[in-house]
N, C-alpha and C positions, 0 to 999 in steps of 0.2 A: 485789241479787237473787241467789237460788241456783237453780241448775240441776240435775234429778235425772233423769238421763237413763237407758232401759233398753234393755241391748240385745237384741238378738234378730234375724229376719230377717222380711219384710214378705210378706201375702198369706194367706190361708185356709190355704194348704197347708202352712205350717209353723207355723201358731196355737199347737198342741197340744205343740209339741216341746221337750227339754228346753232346748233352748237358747234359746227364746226365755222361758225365767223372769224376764227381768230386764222384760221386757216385762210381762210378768203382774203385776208387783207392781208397777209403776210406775204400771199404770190403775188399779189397785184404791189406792194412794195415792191419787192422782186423785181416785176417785170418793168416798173418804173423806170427804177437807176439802173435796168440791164445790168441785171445780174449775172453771173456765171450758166449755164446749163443747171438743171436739179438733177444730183444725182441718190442712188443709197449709199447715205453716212450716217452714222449714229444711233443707229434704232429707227432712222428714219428719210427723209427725203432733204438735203441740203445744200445748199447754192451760195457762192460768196460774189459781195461788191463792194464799192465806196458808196457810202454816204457822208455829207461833209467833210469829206477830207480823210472817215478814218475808214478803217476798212471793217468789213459789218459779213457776219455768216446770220443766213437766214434759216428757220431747221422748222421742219413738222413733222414731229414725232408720231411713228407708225407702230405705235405700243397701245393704241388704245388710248382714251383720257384717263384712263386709275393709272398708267402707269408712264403717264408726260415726263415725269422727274427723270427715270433713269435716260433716258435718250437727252433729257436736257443738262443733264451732270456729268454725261459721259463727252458732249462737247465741249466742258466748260475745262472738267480736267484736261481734253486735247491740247487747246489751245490755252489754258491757265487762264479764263476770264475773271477778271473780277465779279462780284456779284452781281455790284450798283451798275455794271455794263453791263446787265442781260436783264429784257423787257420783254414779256410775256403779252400776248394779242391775248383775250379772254372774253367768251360771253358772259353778260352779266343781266341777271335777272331783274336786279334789282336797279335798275336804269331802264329810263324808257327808251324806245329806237330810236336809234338814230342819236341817243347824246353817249356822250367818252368822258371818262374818269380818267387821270391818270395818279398814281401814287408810287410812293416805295414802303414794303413791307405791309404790315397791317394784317387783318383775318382773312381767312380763307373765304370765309361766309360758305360752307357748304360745296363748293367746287371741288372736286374730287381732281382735274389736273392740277391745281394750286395746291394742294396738299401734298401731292406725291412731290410737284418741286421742291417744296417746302419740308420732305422727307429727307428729299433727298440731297440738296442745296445749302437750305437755310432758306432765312425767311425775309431779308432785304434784298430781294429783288424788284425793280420796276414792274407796274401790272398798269398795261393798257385794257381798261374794264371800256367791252364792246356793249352797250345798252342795246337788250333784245325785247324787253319790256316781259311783263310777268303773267301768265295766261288768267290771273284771281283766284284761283286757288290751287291750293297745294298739292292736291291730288290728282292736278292736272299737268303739272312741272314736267316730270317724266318724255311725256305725248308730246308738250310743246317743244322741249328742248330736241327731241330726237325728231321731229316733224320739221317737212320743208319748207323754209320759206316759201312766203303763198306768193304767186307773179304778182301783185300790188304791192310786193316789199322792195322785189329784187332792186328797184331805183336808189332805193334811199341805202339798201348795205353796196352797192357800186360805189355811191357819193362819200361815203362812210370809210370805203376802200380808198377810194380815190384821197379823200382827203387825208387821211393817214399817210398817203405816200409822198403825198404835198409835202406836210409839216414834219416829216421825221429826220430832216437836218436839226430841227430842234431838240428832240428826245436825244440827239446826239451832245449835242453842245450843253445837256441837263439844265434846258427850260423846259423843263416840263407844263410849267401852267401855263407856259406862251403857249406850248403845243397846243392844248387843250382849247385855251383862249379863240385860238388861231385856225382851228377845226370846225369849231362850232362857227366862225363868223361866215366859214364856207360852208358849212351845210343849212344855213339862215338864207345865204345868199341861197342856195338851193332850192329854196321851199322845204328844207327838212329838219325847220326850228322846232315842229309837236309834230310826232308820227306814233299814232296809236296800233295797239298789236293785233289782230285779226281776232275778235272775238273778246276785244276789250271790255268790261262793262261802261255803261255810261255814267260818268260821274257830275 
């Protein structure tokens, strides 16, 4: 079994935010391959399907992002997942919108849900890094990641959704940089090859 976990943080009031992208794409997977119902399991909200062939639990942990790990370890021991088969949805500052990384293991870079997985886990797991782009300064990180996407975004994190849901036969069969390859050639085809963040400077 594989696990595709998204993070984010639990509740109406931060639905909209960027940081909960990884949430965002991980129901629209979901609802993709018609998934099971979401129910509470784990610390959190969880629903199973196939994707290519194997069978795949979807989970958004309702702990808050400091504490993503335990809701993600506690499915991992249910069902005894391997590691390299659990891939984490995540906003990433440090990618502009609208473009996807994908890797296994590596730093946290300051993400407070990667860390506690990474507490509580280990630290080779898959990370689907969601590019939410970087507000230009640091003292502004906070506001933007807890701030809702502005309505001239919403297009491009749908397309973003949407394509993740496309190519995630691949993250199964561990092409990952076909994924990757193969996300971006559709959100090109999109118009959402440069998508700058609300209050970008001009460079």
């Amino acid at each position: 079994m594989f696990l595709f976990a998204g993070l984010g943080n639990p509740g109406p009031k931060y639905a909209g935010n960027r940081h909960n992208i990884g949430f965002m794409v991980v129901d629209a997977l979901a609802r993709r391959h018609r998934f099971s119902p979401w129910r509470r399991r784990f610390q959190g909200a969880a629903c199973e399907g196939e994707i290519g062939g194997e069978k795949v639990l979807a989970l958004l942990p309702e702990t808050f992002m400091n504490e993503s790990g335990r809701a993600v370890a506690e499915a991992q021991r249910f069902y005894k997942i391997e590691l390299r088969d659990i891939f984490v949805f995540h906003d990433e500052l440090d990618l502009p919108p609208a473009k996807v990384r994908t890797k296994f293991g590596g730093g946290n870079a300051g993400h407070n849900g990667l860390r506690s997985i990474t507490a509580h886990c280990g630290n080779d797991y898959g990370r689907v890094r969601l590019g939410i782009g970087h507000p230009g300064d640091k003292a502004l990180v906070m506001p933007f990641v807890l701030g809702d996407f502005a309505k001239s975004e919403r297009a491009w994190v749908e397309a973003v959704a949407d394509g993740c849901a496309d190519c995630a036969e691949l993250l199964i069969a561990g092409r990952i940089d076909e994924f990757q390859s193969r996300l971006h050639l559709f959100l090109d085809a999109q118009g959402y090859g440069t998508v700058k963040p609300p209050g970008a400077p001009a460079k």
